[in-house]
C-alpha positions in Angstrom: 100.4 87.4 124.0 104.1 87.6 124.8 106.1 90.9 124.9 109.1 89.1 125.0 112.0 90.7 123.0 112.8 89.0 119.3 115.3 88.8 117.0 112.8 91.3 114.6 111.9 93.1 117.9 115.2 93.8 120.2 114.9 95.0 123.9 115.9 98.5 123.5 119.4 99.1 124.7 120.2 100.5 127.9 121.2 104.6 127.2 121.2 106.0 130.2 124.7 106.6 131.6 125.8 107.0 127.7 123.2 109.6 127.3 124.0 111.1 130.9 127.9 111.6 130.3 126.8 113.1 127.0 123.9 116.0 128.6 126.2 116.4 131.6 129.4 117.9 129.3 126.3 119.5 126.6 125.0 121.5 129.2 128.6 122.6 130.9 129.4 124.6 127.4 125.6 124.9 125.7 125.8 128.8 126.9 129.1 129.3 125.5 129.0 127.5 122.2 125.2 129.4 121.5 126.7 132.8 122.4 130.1 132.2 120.0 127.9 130.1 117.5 131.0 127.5 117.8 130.4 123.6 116.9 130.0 121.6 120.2 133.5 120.1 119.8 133.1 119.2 123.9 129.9 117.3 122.8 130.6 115.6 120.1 133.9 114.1 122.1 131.6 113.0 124.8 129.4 111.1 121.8 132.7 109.3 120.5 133.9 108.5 123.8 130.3 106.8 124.8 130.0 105.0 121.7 127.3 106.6 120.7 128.7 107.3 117.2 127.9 103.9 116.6 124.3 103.8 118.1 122.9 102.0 114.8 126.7 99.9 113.7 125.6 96.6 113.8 127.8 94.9 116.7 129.2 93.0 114.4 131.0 95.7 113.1 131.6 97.0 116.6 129.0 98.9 117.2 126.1 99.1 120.0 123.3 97.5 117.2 120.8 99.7 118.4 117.2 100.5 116.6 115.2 103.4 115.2 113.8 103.6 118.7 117.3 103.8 120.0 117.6 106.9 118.0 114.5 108.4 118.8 115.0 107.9 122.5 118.7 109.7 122.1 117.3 112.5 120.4 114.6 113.4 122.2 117.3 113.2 125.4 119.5 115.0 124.0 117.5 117.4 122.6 116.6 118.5 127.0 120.1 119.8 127.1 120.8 121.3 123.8 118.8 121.1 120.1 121.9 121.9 118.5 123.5 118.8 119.8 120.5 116.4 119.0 120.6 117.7 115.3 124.2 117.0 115.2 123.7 113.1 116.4 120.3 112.6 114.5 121.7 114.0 111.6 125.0 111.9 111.8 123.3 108.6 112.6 120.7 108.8 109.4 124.1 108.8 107.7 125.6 105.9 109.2 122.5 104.2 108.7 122.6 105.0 105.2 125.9 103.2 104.8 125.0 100.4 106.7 122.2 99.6 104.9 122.9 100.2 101.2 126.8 101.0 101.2 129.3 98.4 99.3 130.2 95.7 101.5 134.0 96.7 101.2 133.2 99.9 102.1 131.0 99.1 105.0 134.0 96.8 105.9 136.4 99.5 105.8 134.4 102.7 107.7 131.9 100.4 110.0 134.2 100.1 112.6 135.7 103.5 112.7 132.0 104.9 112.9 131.7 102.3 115.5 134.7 103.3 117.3 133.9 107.2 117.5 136.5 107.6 114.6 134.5 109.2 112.1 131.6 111.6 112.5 129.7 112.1 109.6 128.0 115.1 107.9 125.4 115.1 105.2 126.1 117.5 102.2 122.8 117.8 100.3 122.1 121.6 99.6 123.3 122.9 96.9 122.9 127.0 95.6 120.2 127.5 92.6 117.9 124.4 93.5 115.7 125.5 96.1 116.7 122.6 98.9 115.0 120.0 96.4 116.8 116.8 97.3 116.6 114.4 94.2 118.3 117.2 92.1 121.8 118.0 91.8 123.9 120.2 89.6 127.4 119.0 90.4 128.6 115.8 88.9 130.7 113.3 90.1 133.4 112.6 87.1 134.6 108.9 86.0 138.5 109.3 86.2 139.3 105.2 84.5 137.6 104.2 87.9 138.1 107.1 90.0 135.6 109.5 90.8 136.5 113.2 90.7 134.3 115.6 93.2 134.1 119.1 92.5 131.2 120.4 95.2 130.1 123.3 96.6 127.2 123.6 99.3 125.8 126.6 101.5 124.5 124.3 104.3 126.8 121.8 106.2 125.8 121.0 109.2 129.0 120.5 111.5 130.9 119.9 108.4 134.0 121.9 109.0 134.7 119.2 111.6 133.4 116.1 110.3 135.5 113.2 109.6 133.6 112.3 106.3 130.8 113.3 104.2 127.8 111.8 102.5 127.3 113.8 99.0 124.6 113.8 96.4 125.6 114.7 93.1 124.8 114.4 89.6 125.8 111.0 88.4 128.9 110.2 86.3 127.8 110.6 82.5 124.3 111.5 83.7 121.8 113.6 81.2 119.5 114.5 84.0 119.7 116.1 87.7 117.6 113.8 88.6 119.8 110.8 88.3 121.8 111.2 92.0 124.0 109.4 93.4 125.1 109.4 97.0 128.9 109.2 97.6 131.0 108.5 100.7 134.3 110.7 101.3 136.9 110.7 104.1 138.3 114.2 105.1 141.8 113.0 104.1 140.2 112.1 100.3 139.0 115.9 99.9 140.4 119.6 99.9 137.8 121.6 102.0 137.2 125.3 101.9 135.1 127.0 104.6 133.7 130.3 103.2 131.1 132.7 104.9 130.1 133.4 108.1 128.0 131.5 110.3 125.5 133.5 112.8 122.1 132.5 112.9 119.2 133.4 115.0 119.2 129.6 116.2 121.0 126.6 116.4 123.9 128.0 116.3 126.2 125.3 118.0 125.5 123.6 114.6 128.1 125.9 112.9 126.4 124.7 109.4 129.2 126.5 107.2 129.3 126.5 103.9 132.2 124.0 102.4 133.9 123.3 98.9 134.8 120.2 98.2 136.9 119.1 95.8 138.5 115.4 95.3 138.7 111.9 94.4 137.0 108.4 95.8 137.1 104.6 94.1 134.1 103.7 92.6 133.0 101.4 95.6 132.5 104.6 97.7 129.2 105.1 96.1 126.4 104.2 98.5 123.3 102.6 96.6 123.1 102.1 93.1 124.6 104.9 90.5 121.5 107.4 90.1 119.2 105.8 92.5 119.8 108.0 95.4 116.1 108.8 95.5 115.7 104.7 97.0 118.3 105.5 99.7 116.0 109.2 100.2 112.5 107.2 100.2 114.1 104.4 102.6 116.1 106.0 105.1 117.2 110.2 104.6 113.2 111.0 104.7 111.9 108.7 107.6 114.6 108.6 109.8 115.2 112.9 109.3 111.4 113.0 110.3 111.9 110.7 112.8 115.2 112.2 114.7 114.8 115.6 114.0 110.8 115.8 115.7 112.7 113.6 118.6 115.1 116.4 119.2 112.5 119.3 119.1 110.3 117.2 121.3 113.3 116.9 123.6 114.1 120.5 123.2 110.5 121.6 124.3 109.8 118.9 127.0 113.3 120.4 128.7 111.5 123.9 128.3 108.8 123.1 129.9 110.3 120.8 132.6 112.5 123.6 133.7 109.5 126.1 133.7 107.9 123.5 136.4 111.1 123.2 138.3 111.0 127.1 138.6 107.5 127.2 139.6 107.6 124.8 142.1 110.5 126.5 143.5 110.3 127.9 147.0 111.3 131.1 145.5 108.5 130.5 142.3 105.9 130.1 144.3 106.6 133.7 146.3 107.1 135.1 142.4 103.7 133.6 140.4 100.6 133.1 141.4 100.5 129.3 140.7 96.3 129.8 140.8 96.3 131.8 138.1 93.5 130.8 135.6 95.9 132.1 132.9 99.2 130.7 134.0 97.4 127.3 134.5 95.8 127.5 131.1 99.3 128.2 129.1 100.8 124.9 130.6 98.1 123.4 130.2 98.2 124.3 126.6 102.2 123.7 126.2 101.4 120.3 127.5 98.7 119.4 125.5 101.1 120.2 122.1 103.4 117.9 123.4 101.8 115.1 124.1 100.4 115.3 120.3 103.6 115.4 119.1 104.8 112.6 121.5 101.8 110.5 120.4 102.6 110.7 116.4 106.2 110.3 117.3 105.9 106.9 118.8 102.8 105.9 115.9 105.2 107.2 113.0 108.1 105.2 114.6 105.8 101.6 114.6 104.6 102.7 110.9 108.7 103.0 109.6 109.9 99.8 111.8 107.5 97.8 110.3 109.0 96.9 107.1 106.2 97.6 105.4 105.9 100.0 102.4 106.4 103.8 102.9 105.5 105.1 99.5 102.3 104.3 100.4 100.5 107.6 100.6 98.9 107.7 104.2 102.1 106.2 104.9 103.9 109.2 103.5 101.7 111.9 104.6 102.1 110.3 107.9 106.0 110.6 108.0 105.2 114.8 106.2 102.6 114.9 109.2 105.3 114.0 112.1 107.8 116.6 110.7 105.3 119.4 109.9 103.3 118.8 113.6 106.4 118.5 115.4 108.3 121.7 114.1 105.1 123.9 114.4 103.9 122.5 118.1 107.1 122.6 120.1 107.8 126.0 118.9 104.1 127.0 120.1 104.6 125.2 123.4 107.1 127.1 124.2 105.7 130.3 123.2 103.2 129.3 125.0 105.4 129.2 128.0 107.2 132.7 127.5 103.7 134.2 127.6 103.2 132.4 130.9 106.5 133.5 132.4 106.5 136.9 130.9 109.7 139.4 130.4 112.2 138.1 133.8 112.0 134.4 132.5 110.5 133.9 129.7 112.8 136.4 127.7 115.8 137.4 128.9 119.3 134.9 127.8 120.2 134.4 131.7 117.0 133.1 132.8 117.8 129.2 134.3 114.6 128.0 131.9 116.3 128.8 128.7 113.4 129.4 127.3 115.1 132.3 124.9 117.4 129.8 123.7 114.8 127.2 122.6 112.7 129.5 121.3 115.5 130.9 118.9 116.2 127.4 118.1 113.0 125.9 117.3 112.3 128.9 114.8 114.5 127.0 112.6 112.4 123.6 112.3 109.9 125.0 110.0 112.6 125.9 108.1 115.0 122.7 107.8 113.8 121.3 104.6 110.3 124.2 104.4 107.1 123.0 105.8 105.7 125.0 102.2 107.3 122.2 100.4 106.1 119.6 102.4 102.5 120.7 102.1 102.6 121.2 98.6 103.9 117.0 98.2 101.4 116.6 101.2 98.4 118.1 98.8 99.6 116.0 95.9 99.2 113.0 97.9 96.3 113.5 99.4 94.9 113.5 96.1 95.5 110.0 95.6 93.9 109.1 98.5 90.4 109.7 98.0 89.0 107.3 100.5 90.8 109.2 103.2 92.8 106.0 104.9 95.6 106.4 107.8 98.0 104.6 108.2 
């Protein structure tokens, strides 16, 4: 059988010295920005220099035409040398891919290449005060001005979003009865007045600077992406599986760099005078940490064939598949490197200035359970699996 690449199966792209340039200036400022809770601005101009912006612009649009599996691979690399950083690129490329796959073609004509060309970094503005995170709900709506739509938003939650170039909002569509009738929205920074309010200082993840924002504005009507109140398509086809997808890449990545570092140390001239690398326990806890990972690697790379093959994802195995990835991931990695501050104990396994960062990730990953709640997930997961009564996987 021939493993040759295809036009429906690509060779994946070579990353390597992109991804490089990009971990080489995260890591240079990852202490500072975590300490200050500022946005990785260093970072992010590293990922519009490389092109990486424009990881999933189709190259004839300017961009590098990369895959799902690009993404993933990104992710999970980036993730080594700061989580914050890996949320920030996952995060903006399920955007672009949203645009390139149901935007207008005039606007895909129009922001393609400036995606492509590290122009415009995107942020997601989906939460919303009073709705409980619930996605296909919205209270704002957008307002038909004789073609013109009027936005008048507010959201606690936006990731990066006081230095975003533009913004991918949900909101209540023009004229609609229901909040269930979304509609997703493009808007450039120079179509919108934005108002930071609050304070950001997390226990985690606090490079991601996820401010709260008011927006307030006007777009033409081919700035909405997907059909007028169909959002929930765009949701099932590309916000749900490829959120799932990067965001368990990135806490992969942030673990496996835990855990690599922990090795590093141990192996150390100067480790192996500190631990006892027979320990019965020590060897047990990596053991442990390993054997998490290696889970979540393996339903990483099975949920990544189930979404690239076309097929249908509303499926229920296939759903509870994509819920499985997310929920697995988030609680796993966090484990694994639990696992490993138990191993290492107080000197490096606690304290901010030990070389594993093990403090850091551990702050960090707190927050997966919590980015769109693992209770609501199993609570859809419990529906589904009642429809499923002959157990099948997918």
């Amino acid at each position: 059988m021939s493993t040759a690449p295809t036009a429906a199966h690509p060779a994946p792209l070579d990353l390597t010295a992109r991804l490089a340039e990009v971990a080489e200036v995260t890591e240079l400022h990852a202490q500072r920005t975590d300490r200050a809770a500022e946005f990785p601005v260093d970072a992010l101009g590293a990922l519009r220099r490389t092109g990486l912006l424009g990881l999933l612009v189709p190259v004839e649009h300017g961009g590098l035409g990369g895959t799902v599996a690009d993404l993933v691979t990104a992710a999970q690399t980036l993730g080594r040398s700061d989580m914050s950083v890996a949320m920030i690129f996952a995060m903006h490329c399920q955007q672009s891919e949203a645009l390139i796959r149901h935007g207008h073609e005039r606007l895909r004509k129009e922001l393609l290449p400036r995606i492509a060309a590290g122009e415009t970094y995107l942020a997601s503005v989906t939460t919303e005060a009073g709705k409980g995170g619930h996605l296909l709900s919205a209270q704002s709506q957008l307002v038909d001005e004789d073609g013109r739509l009027a936005i008048d938003r507010h959201a606690p939650i936006v990731t990066g979003g006081a230095h975003a170039d533009g913004f991918l909002v949900t909101m209540r569509s023009a004229g609609a009865a229901t909040e269930h009738e979304v509609s997703l929205v493009y808007a450039h920074r120079d179509q919108l007045d934005i108002r930071t309010s609050g304070d950001w200082q997390p226990m985690g993840m606090r490079a991601s600077h996820s401010v709260a924002l008011q927006l307030t504005g006007g777009v033409p009507a081919h700035h909405i992406v997907g059909a007028p109140g169909e959002f929930h398509e765009i949701a099932a086809k590309v916000f749900g599986p490829l959120a799932h997808l990067g965001w368990s890449a990135a806490w992969l990545g942030t673990a496996a760099g835990a855990l690599s570092r922990v090795l590093r140390l141990l192996r150390s001239p100067a480790g192996r005078e500190r631990f006892d690398l027979t320990s019965e326990l020590l060897l047990t806890r990596l053991s442990r940490a390993r054997q998490r990972l290696d889970t979540v690697h393996a339903l990483l790379q099975r949920t990544l064939r189930t979404v690239t093959t076309g097929e249908d994802l509303s499926v229920p195995a296939r759903q509870l598949q994509l819920n499985a990835l997310k929920l697995t991931a988030s609680e796993e990695c966090l484990a694994a490197v639990e696992d490993l501050i138990t191993a290492l104990g107080l000197r490096h396994g606690y304290l901010q200035d030990s070389p594993t960062g093990l403090e850091r990730a551990l702050r960090d990953l707190r927050s997966a359970a919590l980015n769109y709640s693992n209770d609501r997930l199993h609570l859809a997961d419990g529906r589904l699996a009642l429809r499923d009564q002959g157990v099948s996987f997918a």
